[in-house]
C-alpha positions, 0 to 999 in steps of 0.5 A: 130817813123814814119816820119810823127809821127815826123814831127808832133812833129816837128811842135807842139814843134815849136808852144809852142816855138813860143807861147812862144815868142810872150808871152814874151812881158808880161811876160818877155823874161826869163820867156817866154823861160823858159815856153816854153823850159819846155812846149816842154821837157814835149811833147817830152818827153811825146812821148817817147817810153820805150825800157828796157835797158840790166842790167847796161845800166844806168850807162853807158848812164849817163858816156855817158852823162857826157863825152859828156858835157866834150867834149862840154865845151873843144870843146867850144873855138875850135867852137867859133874859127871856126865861127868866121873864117866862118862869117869873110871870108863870111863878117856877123856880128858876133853872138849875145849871145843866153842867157843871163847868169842868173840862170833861163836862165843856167836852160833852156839852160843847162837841158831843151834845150839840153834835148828836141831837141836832142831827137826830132832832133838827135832821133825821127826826124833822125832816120825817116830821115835816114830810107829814105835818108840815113844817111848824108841826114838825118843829113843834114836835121835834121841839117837844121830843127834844125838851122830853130828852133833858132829865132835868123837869125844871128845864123843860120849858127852856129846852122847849123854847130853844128848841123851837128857835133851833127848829126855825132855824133849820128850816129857814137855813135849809141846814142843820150845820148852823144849828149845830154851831148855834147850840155849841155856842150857847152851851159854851156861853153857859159854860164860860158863865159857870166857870168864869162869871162870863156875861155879854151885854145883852143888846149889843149881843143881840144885835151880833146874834141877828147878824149872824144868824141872817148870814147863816140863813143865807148862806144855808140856802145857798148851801143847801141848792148845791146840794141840789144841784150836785145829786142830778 
């Protein structure tokens, strides 16, 4: 996808995002995201471009799923750890929850959200980036779109700064699919958090995390040269 293609997207996901709060007024703040995180997958998902995948490539790109969302629910105390050492030394308030923990909003963060802005973000709007700038200026400035989409102002350094570990791993794995299992991963540790009191101890969450994430970086490679190998 060109630059401008996806710059375009960009500005209509953001659109049905903001038509959808200012509906929230009448027909209430779950309903409203939910329409509209379901109203922006639709669209990006309606630009995709189909790119038949070597034999096999299914079973992979789901095991790549899945251990993205392990690395996102073990590593889910290590970045609440960090922010919270962020926003301190800088003296801001803390951040607000993102959801709150209902079935419709675990829906939305947990399928839809992570779905829709990893493709636009980390795939269409990165790979055009990256064509121009490289590849850490694209993840800086993908990191940076994505963190200007969240409404919430108090959250924009966070979204920042997980942004810029989704964008690493994108371009280490060569593939967006661990970074869509990653962000459902940590949306739903934040959930089960909300909902339940759910906590991971941190270092042994940690360790899982770097694991997980190493095998995705592996197996994104080798994903991604199939890919290759089947479009010549």
């Amino acid at each position: 996808m060109s630059l401008t293609a996806a710059l375009l997207l960009l500005v209509s996901v953001w659109s049905v995002l903001l038509g959808s709060s200012l509906a929230a007024p009448r027909l209430g703040v779950e309903l409203a995201t939910f329409g509209g995180c379901a109203l922006a997958t639709g669209l990006v998902l309606g630009t995709a471009r189909r790119v038949p995948g070597p034999p096999g490539c299914w079973g992979r790109r789901i095991g790549l799923l899945l251990l993205g969302a392990l690395a996102g629910i073990a590593s889910y105390p290590g970045w609440i750890a960090g922010l919270e050492c962020v926003y301190g030394a800088a003296e801001l308030a803390p951040v607000p929850p993102f959801v709150q923990a209902t079935p419709v909003n675990l829906v939305a963060a947990v399928a839809l959200a992570p779905l829709f802005e990893e493709l636009l973000y980390r795939e269409r709007l990165l790979g055009a980036l990256r064509r121009r700038v490289g590849g850490f200026g694209a993840v800086g400035l993908c990191s940076g779109l994505f963190a200007l989409g969240h409404p919430e102002p108090r959250a924009h350094l966070a979204t920042w700064l997980v942004g810029l570990g989704l964008g690493g791993l994108r371009v280490g794995s060569c593939s967006v699919v661990p970074c869509i299992g990653l962000h459902a991963g940590l949306n739903l540790a934040a959930w089960l958090a909300l909902s339940a009191g759910w906590w991971s101890p941190l270092g042994p969450g940690l360790a899982v995390a770097a694991v997980a994430a190493g095998v995705c970086l592996r197996l994104g490679r080798t994903e991604a040269r199939g890919r290759e190998a089947s479009r010549r």
